[in-house]
C-alpha positions in Angstrom: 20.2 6.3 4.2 16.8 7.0 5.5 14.1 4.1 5.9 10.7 5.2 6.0 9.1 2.7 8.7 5.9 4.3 9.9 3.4 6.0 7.4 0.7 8.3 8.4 -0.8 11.5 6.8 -2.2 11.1 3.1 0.3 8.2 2.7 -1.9 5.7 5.0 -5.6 5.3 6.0 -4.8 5.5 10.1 -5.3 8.7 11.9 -1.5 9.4 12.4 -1.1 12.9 11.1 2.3 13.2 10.0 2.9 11.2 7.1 6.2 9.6 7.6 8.7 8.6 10.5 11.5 7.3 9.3 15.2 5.8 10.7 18.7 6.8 9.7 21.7 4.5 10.7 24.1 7.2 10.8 26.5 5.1 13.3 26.8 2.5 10.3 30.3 1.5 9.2 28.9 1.5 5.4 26.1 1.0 3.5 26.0 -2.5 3.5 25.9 -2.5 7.7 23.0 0.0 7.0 21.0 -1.8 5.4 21.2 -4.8 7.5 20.7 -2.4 10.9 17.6 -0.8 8.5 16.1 -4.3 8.1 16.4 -5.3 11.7 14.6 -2.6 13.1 11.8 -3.0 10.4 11.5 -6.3 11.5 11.2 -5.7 15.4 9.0 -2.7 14.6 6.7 -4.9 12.6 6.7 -7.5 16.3 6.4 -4.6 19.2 3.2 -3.2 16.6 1.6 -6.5 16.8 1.8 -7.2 20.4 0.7 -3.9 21.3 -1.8 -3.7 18.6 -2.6 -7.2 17.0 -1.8 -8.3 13.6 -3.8 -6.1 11.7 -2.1 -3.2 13.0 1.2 -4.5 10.7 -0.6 -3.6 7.3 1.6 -1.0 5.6 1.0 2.8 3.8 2.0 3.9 0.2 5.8 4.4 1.2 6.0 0.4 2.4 6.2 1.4 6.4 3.6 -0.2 8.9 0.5 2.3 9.3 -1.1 1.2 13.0 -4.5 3.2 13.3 -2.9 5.4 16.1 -3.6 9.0 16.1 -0.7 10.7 18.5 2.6 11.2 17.2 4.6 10.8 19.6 3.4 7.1 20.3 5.2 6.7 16.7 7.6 7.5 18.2 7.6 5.3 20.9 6.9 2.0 18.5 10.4 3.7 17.0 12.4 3.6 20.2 11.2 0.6 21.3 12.2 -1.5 17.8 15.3 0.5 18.0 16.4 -1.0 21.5 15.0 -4.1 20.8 17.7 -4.4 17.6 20.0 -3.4 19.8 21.6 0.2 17.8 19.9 2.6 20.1 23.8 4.3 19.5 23.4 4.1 15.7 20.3 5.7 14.9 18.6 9.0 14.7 15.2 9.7 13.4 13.7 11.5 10.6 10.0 13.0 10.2 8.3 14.0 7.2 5.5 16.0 8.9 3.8 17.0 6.1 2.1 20.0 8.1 0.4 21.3 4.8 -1.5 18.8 4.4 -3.3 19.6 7.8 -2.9 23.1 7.5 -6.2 25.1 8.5 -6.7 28.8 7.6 -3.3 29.6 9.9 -3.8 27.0 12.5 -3.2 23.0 11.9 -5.3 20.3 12.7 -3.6 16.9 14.0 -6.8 14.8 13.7 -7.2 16.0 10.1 -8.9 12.9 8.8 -11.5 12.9 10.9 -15.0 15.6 10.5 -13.2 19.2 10.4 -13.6 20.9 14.3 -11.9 24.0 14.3 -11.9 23.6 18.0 -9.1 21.5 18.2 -6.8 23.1 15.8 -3.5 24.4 17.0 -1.3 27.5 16.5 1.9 27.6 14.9 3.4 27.7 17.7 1.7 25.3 19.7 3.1 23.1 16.8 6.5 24.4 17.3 6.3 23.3 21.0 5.1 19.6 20.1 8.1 19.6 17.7 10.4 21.0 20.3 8.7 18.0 22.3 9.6 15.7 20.2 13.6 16.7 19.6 13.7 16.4 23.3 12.2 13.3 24.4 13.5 11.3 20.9 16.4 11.1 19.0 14.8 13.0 16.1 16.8 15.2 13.8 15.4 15.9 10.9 12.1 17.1 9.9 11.2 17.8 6.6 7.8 20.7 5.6 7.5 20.9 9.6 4.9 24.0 8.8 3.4 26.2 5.8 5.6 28.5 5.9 9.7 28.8 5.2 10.7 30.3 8.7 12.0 27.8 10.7 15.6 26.1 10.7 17.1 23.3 10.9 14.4 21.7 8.0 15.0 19.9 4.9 13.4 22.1 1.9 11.2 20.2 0.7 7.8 22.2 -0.6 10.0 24.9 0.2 12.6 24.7 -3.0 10.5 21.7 -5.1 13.9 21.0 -6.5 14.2 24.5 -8.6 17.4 25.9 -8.8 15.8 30.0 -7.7 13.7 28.6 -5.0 17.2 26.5 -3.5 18.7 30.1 -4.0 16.4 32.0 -2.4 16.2 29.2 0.5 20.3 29.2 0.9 20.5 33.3 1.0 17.5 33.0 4.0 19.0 30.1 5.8 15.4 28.3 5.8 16.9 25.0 5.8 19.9 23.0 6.4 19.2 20.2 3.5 17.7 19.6 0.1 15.2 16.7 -0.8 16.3 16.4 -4.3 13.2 15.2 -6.4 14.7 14.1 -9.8 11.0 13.9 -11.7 10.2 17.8 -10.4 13.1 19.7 -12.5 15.3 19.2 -15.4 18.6 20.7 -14.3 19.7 18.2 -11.5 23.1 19.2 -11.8 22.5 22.6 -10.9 20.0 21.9 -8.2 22.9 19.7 -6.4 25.5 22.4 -6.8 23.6 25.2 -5.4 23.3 23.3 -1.7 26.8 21.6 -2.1 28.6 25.1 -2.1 26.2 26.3 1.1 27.3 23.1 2.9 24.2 22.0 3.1 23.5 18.2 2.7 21.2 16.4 0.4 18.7 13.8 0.3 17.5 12.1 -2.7 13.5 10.9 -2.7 11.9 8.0 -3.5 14.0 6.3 -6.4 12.4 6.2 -9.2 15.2 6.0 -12.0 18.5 3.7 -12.2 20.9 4.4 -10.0 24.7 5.9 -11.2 27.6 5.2 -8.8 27.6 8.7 -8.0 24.8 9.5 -4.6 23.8 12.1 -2.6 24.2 12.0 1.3 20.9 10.5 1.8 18.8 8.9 -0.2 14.7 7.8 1.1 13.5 5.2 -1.0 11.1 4.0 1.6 10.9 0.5 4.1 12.9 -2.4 3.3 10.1 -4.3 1.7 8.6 -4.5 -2.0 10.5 -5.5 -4.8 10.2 -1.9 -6.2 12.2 -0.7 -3.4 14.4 -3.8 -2.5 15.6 -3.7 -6.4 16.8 0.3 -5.3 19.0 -1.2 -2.0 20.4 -3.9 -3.8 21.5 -1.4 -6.5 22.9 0.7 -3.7 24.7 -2.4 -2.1 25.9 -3.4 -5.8 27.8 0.5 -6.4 29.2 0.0 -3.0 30.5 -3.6 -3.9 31.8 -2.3 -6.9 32.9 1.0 -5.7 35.1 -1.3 -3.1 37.8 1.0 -1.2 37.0 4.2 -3.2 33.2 4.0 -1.5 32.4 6.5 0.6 29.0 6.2 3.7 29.2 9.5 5.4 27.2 8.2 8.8 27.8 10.4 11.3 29.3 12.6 9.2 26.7 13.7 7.1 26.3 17.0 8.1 29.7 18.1 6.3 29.5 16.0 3.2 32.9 15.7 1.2 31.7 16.1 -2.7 35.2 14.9 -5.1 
């Protein structure tokens, strides 16, 4: 399970460029235990944002996680670390990014203060952008990051604008080794079956976005249905916690092991 906790990027009104940092509890028992680590880490994000910031700072973007008018990434990152060893699971969490980078693409260079006036003096290069990201993987426990650039090079990504959930562009993705995991969009494509088969038999895992639909007792890896907050997306947890409770012994929560998914 991955909680979106801190929005940026077209998904908030702050200057935060990357458009969503989110937390996975991957030391969890089950999904229940999750779920409660999840909420307790919202909870003392939302109190180390408004002593640093004030109270206004707590508002929240599209996805339901707190959007403080910051601008650098990394000090998302330390809001993160700092709720994380606050709720005491700095052992039972990694982070997640959704870094969006096409949305502050610039003619080949990116621009990290993109909703400010346009200055192409302070645009980056690609790999000046590879660097921050290397940055980040070092000085954080991040692990996945999902569109981390325009183009499908890089590894160790989740496809996201990469394979839009179509079957050829998955193929084509697996056959290049572009990325290690599928965001599984269920309103972009028809065949869902098909586009879950083609990354199961690669090994690679899945993530399933933003709920939309009823959920069936049988999940993907991950699923990122946003903050625990809003009925929209507490009615999507409690479904989750009800399959568990009714799956009982034959429920499975990969947590640390969700790298090598077991698919019956």
């Amino acid at each position: 399970q991955a909680f979106n906790v801190i929005n940026g990027g077209s998904h908030a009104g702050n200057k935060l460029a990357m458009q969503e940092f989110m937390i996975l509890p991957v030391g969890a028992a089950n999904f229940h235990e999750a779920m409660r680590i999840g909420a307790e880490v919202y909870h003392n994000l939302k109190n180390v944002i408004k002593s640093k910031y004030g109270k206004d700072a707590t508002n929240v973007g599209d996805e339901g996680g707190f959007a403080p008018n910051i601008l650098e990434n990394n000090e998302a990152l330390e809001l993160l670390k700092s709720a994380i060893d606050k709720a005491g699971y700095p052992d039972k969490i990694i982070i997640g990014m959704d870094v969006a980078a096409s949305e502050f693409y610039r003619s080949g260079k990116y621009d990290l203060d993109f909703k400010s006036p346009d200055d192409p003096a302070r645009h980056i290069s690609g790999e000046a952008l590879g660097d921050l990201y290397r940055s980040f993987i070092k000085g954080y426990p991040v692990y996945a990051q999902i569109t981390p650039s325009s183009s499908s090079s890089s590894s160790s990504i989740v496809g996201d604008d990469l394979t839009v959930t179509n079957p050829k562009r998955i193929q084509t993705a697996v056959e290049k080794k572009a990325c290690n995991c599928l965001l599984l969009k269920v309103n972009q494509i028809g065949s869902v079956t098909e586009s879950i088969k083609l990354p199961q038999s690669s090994g690679r895992v899945i993530a399933l976005e933003r709920l939309r639909t009823p959920l069936s007792p049988t999940c993907p890896v991950f699923t990122l249905t946003g903050a625990p907050c809003r009925s929209e997306r507490l009615a999507k947890y409690n479904q989750l916690m009800r399959i568990e409770e009714e799956l009982g012994d034959k429920a499975k929560f990969a947590g640390r092991d969700f790298r090598h998914p077991k698919v019956n």
